[in-house]
C-alpha distance (Angstrom), angle and dihedral (degrees) to the residues before:
residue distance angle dihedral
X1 . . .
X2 3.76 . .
X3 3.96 121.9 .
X4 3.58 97.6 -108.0
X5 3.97 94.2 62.4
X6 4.00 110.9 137.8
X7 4.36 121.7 -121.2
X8 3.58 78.9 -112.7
X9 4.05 94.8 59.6
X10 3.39 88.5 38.8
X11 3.42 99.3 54.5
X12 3.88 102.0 38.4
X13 3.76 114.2 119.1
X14 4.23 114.0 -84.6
X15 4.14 107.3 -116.8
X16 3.66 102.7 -92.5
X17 3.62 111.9 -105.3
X18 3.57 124.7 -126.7
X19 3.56 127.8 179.5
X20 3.68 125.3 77.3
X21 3.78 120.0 -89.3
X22 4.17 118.5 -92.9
X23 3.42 138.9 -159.2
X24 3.80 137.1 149.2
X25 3.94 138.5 -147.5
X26 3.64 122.3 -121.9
X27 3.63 132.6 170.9
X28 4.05 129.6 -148.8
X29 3.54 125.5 -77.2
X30 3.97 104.7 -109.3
X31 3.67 93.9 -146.5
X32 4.07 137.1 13.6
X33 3.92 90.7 -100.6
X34 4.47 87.1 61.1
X35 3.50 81.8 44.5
X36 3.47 99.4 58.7
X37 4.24 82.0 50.4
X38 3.66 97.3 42.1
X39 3.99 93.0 55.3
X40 4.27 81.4 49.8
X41 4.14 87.4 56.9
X42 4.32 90.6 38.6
X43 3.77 89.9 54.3
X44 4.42 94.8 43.1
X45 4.11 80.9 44.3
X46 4.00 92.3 49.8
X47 3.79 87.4 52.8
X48 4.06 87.3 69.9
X49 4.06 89.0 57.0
X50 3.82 90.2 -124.5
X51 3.88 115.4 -154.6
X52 4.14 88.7 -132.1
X53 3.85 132.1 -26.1
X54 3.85 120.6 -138.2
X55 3.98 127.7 -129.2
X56 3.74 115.0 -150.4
X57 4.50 109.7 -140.5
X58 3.69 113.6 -172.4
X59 4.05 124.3 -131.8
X60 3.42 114.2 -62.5
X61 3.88 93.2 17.4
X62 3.74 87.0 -92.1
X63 3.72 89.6 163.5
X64 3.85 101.6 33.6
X65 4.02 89.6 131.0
X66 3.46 89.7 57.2
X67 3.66 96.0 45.0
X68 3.57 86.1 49.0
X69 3.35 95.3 57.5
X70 3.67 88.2 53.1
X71 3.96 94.3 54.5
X72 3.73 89.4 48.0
X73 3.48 95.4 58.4
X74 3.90 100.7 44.9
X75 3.96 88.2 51.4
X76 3.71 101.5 45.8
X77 3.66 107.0 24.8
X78 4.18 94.5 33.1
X79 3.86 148.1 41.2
X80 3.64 89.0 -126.2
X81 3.92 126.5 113.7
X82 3.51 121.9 -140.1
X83 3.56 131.3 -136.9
X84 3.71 110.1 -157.8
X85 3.45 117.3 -152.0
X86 3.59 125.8 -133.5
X87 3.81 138.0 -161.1
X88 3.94 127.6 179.4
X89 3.66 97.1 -157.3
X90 3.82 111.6 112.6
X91 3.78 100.0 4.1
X92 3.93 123.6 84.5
X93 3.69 128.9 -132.4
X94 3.83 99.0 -94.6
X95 4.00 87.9 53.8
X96 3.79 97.2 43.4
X97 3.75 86.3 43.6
X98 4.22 87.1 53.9
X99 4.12 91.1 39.9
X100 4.11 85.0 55.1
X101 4.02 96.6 47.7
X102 3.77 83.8 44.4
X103 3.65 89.0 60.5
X104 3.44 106.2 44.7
X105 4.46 88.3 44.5
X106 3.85 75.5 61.4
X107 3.71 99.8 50.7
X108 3.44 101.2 -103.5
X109 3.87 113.3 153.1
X110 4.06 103.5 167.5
X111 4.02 125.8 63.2
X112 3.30 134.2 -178.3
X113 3.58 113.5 -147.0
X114 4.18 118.4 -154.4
X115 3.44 130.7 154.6
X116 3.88 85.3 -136.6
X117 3.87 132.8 -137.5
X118 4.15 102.7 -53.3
X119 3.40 104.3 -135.8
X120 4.11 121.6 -123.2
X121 3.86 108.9 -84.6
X122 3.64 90.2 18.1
X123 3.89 115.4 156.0
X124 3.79 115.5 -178.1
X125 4.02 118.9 -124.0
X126 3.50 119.0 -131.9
X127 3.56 98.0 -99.3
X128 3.65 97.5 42.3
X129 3.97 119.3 112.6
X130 3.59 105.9 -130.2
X131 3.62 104.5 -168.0
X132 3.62 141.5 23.2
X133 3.59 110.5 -107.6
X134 3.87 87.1 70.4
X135 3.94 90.1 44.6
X136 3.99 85.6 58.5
X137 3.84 83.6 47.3
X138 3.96 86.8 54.2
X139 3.26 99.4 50.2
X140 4.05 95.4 43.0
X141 3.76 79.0 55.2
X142 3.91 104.1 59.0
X143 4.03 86.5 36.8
X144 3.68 84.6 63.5
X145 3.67 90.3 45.6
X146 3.81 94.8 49.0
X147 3.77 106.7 45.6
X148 3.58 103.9 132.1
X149 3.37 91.6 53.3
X150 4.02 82.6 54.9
X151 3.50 92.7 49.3
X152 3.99 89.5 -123.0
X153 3.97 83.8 -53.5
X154 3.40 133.9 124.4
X155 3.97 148.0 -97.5
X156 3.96 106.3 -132.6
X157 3.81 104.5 -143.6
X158 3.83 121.2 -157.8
X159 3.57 129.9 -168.2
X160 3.81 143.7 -171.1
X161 4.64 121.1 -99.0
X162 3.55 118.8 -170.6
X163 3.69 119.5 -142.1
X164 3.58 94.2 -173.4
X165 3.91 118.4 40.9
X166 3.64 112.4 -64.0
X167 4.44 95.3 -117.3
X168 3.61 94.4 -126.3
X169 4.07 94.2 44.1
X170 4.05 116.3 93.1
X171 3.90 92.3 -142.0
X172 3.55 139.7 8.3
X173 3.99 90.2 -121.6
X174 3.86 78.2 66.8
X175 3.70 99.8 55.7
X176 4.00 88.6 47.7
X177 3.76 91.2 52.4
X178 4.36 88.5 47.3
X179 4.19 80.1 54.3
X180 4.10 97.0 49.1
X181 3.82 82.9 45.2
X182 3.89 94.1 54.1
X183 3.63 93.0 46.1
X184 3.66 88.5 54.1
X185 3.78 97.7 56.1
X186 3.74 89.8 52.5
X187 3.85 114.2 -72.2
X188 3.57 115.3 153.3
X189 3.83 102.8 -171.6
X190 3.52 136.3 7.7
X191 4.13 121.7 -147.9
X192 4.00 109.8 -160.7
X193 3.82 136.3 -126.9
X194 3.95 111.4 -104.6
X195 3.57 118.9 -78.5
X196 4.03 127.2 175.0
X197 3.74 99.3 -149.0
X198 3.61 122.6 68.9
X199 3.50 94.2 -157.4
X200 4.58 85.7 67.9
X201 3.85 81.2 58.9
X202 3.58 95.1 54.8
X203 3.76 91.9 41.4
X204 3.84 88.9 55.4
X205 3.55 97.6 52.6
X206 3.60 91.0 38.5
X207 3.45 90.4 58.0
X208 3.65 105.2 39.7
X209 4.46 87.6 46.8
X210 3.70 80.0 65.7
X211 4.07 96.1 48.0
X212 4.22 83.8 57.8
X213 4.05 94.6 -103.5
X214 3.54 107.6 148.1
X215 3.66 102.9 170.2
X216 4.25 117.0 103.3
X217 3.65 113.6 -89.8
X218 4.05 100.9 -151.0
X219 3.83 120.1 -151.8
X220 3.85 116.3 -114.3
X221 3.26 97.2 -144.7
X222 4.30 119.5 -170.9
X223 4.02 116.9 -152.1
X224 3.90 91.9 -120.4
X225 3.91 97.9 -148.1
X226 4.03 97.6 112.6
X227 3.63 121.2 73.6
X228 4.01 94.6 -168.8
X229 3.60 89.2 50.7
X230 3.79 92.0 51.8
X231 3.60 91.1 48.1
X232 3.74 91.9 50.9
X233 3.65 94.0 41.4
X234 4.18 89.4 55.0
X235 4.12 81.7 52.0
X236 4.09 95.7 56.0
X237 4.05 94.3 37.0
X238 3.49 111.8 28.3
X239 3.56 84.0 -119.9
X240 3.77 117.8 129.2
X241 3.58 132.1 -168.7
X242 4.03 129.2 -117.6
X243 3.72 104.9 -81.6
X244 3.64 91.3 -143.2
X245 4.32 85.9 56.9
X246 4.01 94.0 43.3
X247 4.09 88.2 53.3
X248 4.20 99.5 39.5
X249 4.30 79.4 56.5
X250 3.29 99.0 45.0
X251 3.86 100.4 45.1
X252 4.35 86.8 45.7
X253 3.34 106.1 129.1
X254 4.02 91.7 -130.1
X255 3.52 141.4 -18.2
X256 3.86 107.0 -67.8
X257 3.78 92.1 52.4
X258 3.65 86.9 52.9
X259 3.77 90.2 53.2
X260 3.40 92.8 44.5
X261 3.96 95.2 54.0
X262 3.87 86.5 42.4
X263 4.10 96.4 44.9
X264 3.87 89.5 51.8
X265 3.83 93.7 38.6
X266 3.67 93.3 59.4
X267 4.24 95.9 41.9
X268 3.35 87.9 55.7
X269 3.64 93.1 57.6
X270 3.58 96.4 40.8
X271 3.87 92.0 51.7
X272 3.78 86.0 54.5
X273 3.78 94.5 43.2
X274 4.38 80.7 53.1
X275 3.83 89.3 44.2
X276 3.78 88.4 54.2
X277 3.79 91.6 56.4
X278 4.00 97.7 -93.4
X279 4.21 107.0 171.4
X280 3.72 88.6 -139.4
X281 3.95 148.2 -54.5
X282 3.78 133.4 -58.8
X283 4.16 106.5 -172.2
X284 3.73 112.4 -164.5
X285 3.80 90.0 -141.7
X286 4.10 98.1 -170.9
X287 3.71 79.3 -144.4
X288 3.64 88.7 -68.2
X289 3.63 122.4 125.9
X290 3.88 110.3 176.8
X291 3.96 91.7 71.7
X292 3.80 88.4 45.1
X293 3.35 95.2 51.2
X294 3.90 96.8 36.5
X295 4.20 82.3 55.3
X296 3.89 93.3 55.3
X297 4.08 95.4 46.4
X298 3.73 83.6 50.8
X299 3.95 94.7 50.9
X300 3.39 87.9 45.2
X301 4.12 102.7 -164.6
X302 3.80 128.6 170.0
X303 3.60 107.1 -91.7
X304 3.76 107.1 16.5
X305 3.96 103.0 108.5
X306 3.35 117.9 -153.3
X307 4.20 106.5 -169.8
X308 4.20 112.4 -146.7
């Protein structure tokens, strides 16, 4: 908008926007080579105008340089926003506390808050956080701390909801109660686990509408083109995928059937998941963007641009 715009141009009504909100997960490139590929996959992503793309950190922020690196690129060389994630496992309070300021001197405005994967054998130290609601309780706390260098705005804090039983939880009553918690320390959205019916979605949201959360619960939604990936996912989350889906991919009779199969698998679920009321779409990308991308031509929605 140039300088010379009129009160009346300023004023006039934004076009009202229509499609869902999008975002994807990706993870940091190990070494410079997967760098060189993950920048590819940022730059096919960015053509889609995401709202925000995620960047995965593992316990301890053992790989905070890399995420870093990451971050950096998606705010200088991008239009993209990163979300950061964050897990408490492995790092005390005064270093979490450092790893947030960090962020925000960078310009990160969107965290993901997670307890993390707790490693086997793990005992907590005194001064570790052990779960997330106090993480979002953290971060709340050096936002309050830093706002002139938010201009009087505001951190947007994310945080994981399980449509299935969390694996360490005794009941999914439980899990529900961990999400009304989170919400109450200062969450502002929540993006979910994978599921494979649409109908878990619904019962989640269902179900936490009538616990009094009001902020969106986004579907995590996993391209379902790789069998061995689906197998390994069911292994980490308890989580398995339709039978009937696991054998059509594994009897394909070569790689673009298997997409295919996979690609309309996963629309179909994500239509359902939008039919159900979901806010938008989280696509855990695996830091691959051709069955991303192939997933939004298919769904075809106002808005999401898919370039050739």
């Amino acid at each position: 908008m140039s300088g010379n715009s009129t009160l009346a141009e300023l004023t006039r009504p934004a076009v009202q926007r229509r499609r869902p909100a999008l975002s994807y997960e990706l993870f940091p490139a190990r070494s410079d080579t997967s760098f060189d590929r993950l920048r590819e996959t940022i730059a096919q992503l960015e053509a889609t105008a995401p709202d925000y793309v995620s960047v995965t950190s593992r316990a301890g922020q053992q790989n905070f340089g890399r995420v870093l690196d990451v971050v950096d690129h998606l705010l200088a060389e991008t239009s993209l926003r990163p979300l950061v994630h964050l897990t408490s496992i492995g790092t005390t309070r005064e270093e979490l506390s450092l790893v947030v300021r960090a962020l925000l001197d960078r310009g990160v405005r969107g965290i993901l808050a997670l307890r993390g994967d707790q490693p086997e054998g793990h005992s907590l130290d005194d001064d570790e956080i052990p779960f997330a609601r106090p993480l979002v309780e953290l971060i709340r706390q050096v936002e309050r701390e830093r706002t002139a260098l938010l201009a009087a705005g505001r951190v947007s804090v994310g945080v994981a909801a399980y449509p299935h039983r969390h694996p360490e939880s005794a009941t999914a009553q439980h899990d529900l109660e961990v999400l009304v918690a989170k919400e109450r320390a200062g969450a502002d959205f929540a993006i979910t686990q994978v599921f494979f019916d649409p109908e878990v979605y619904a019962q989640l949201v269902r179900r936490a509408r009538s616990a009094g959360i009001q902020m969106p619960i986004i579907p995590g939604v996993m391209p379902a083109t790789d069998p061995a990936r689906l197998v390994r996912l069911a292994e980490l989350s308890g989580v398995p995928a339709p039978r009937d889906l696991l054998h059509a991919l594994e009897i394909a009779r070569d790689d673009s059937e298997r997409r295919r199969i996979g690609v309309r698998f996963t629309v179909d679920l994500v239509r359902r998941s939008l039919d159900a009321g979901a806010p938008g779409l989280h696509l855990f990308t695996f830091n691959r963007h051709a069955d991303a991308l192939d997933v939004l031509e298919a769904l075809d929605l106002g808005g999401w641009a898919v370039s050739a």
